[in-house]
C-alpha positions as CSV (number, residue, x, y, z in Angstrom):
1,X,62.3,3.9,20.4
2,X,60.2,3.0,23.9
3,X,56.7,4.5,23.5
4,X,55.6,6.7,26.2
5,X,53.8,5.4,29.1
6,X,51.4,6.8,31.5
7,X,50.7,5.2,34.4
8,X,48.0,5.6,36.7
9,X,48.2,4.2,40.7
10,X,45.2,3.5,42.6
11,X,46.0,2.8,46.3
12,X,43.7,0.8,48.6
13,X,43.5,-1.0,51.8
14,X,42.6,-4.1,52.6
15,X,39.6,-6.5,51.2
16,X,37.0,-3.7,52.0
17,X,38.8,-1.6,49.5
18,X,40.1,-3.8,47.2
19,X,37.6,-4.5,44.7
20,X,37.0,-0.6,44.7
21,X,40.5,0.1,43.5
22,X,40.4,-2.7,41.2
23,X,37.5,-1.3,39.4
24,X,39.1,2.0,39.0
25,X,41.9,0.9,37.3
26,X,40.1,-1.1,35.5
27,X,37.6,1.2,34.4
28,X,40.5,4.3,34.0
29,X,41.9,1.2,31.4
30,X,38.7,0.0,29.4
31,X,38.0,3.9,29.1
32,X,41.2,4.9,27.5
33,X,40.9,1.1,25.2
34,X,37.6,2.8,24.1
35,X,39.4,5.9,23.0
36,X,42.1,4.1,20.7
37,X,45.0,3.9,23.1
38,X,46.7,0.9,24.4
39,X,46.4,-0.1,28.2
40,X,47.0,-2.7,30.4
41,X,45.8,-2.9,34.2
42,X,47.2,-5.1,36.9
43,X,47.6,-5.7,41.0
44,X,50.9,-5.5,42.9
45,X,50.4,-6.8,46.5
46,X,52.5,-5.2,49.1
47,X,51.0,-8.3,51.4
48,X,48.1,-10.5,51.3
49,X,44.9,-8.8,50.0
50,X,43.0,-11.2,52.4
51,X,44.1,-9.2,55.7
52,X,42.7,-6.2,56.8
53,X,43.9,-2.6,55.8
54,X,46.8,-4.3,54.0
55,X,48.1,-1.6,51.4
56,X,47.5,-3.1,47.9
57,X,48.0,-1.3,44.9
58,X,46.4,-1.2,41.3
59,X,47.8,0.1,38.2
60,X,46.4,1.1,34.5
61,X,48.7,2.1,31.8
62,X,47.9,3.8,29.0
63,X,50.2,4.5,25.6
64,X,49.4,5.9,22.4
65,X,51.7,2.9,21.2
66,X,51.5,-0.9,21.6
67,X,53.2,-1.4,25.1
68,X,56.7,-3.2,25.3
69,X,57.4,-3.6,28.5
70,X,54.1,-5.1,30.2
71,X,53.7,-6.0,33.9
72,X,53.5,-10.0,34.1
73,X,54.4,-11.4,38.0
74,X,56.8,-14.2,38.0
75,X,57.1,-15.4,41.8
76,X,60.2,-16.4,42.9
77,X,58.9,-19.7,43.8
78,X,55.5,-21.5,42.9
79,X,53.9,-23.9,45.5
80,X,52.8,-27.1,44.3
81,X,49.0,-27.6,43.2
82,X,48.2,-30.6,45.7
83,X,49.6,-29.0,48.8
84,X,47.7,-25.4,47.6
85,X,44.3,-27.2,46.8
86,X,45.1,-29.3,50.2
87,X,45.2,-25.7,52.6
88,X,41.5,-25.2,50.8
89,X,38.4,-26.5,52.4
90,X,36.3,-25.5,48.9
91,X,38.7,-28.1,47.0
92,X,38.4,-30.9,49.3
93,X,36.2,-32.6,47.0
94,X,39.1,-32.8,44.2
95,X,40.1,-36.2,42.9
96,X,43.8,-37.4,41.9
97,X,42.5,-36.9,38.5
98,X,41.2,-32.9,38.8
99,X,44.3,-32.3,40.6
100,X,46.2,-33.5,37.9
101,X,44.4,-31.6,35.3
102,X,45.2,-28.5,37.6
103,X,49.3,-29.4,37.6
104,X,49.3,-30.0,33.6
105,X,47.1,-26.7,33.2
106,X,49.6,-24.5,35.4
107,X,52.4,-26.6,33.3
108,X,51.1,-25.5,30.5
109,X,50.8,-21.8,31.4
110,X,54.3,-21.8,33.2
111,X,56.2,-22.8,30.3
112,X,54.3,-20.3,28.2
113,X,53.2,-17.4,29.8
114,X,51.1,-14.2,28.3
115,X,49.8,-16.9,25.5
116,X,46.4,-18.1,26.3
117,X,46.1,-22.2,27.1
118,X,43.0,-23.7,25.6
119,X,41.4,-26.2,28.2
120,X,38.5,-28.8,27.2
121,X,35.0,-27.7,28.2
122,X,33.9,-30.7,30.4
123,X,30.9,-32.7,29.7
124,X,27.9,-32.3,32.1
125,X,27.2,-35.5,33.9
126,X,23.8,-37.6,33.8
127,X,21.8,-37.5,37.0
């Protein structure tokens, strides 16, 4: 039997707002975590959060049971890392060998998703 499952919306608009809602929800969830119930809280974009008075919406469910059915976004298709990092002035200083590390880490977390991937802790350089 499917446990019962409130869900709470938080509407917003734009990137002035959307922080804001993502606090609620997120507070509204940690609240009801404190309280013994189970919760998750998530985004669903109607359009890019980036533009201006853009509807976005942010959720927080709550259940006195574990939740079966959580959210997790699965995009129709994914973009490869290079040519995302590429449209990115603030990773234009990426080597081959970071971007590579990216595409094996988003591998990793496409062929097992929900399940946490453990990635090395790098090494600080010597100056």
């Amino acid at each position: 039997m499917a446990s019962k499952v409130h869900q709470i919306t938080v509407w917003a608009r734009g990137v002035v707002q959307d922080k804001e809602g993502r606090d609620i929800a997120n507070g509204v969830a940690s609240a009801a975590g404190k309280d013994g119930k189970f919760t998750q809280a998530f985004d669903n974009y109607v359009d890019l959060p980036d533009r201006v008075n853009v509807p976005l919406r942010k959720y927080a469910r709550i259940s006195e049971e574990e939740i079966e059915e959580r959210y997790q976004f699965k995009p129709k298709r994914y973009k490869p890392v290079r040519e995302y990092v590429k449209l990115q002035a603030r990773f234009a200083h990426l080597s081959d060998a970071h971007i590579a590390k990216l595409r094996a880490f988003v591998d990793t977390k496409l062929k097992a998703p929900g399940i946490p991937v453990q990635t090395p802790i790098p090494t600080p350089r010597a100056h």
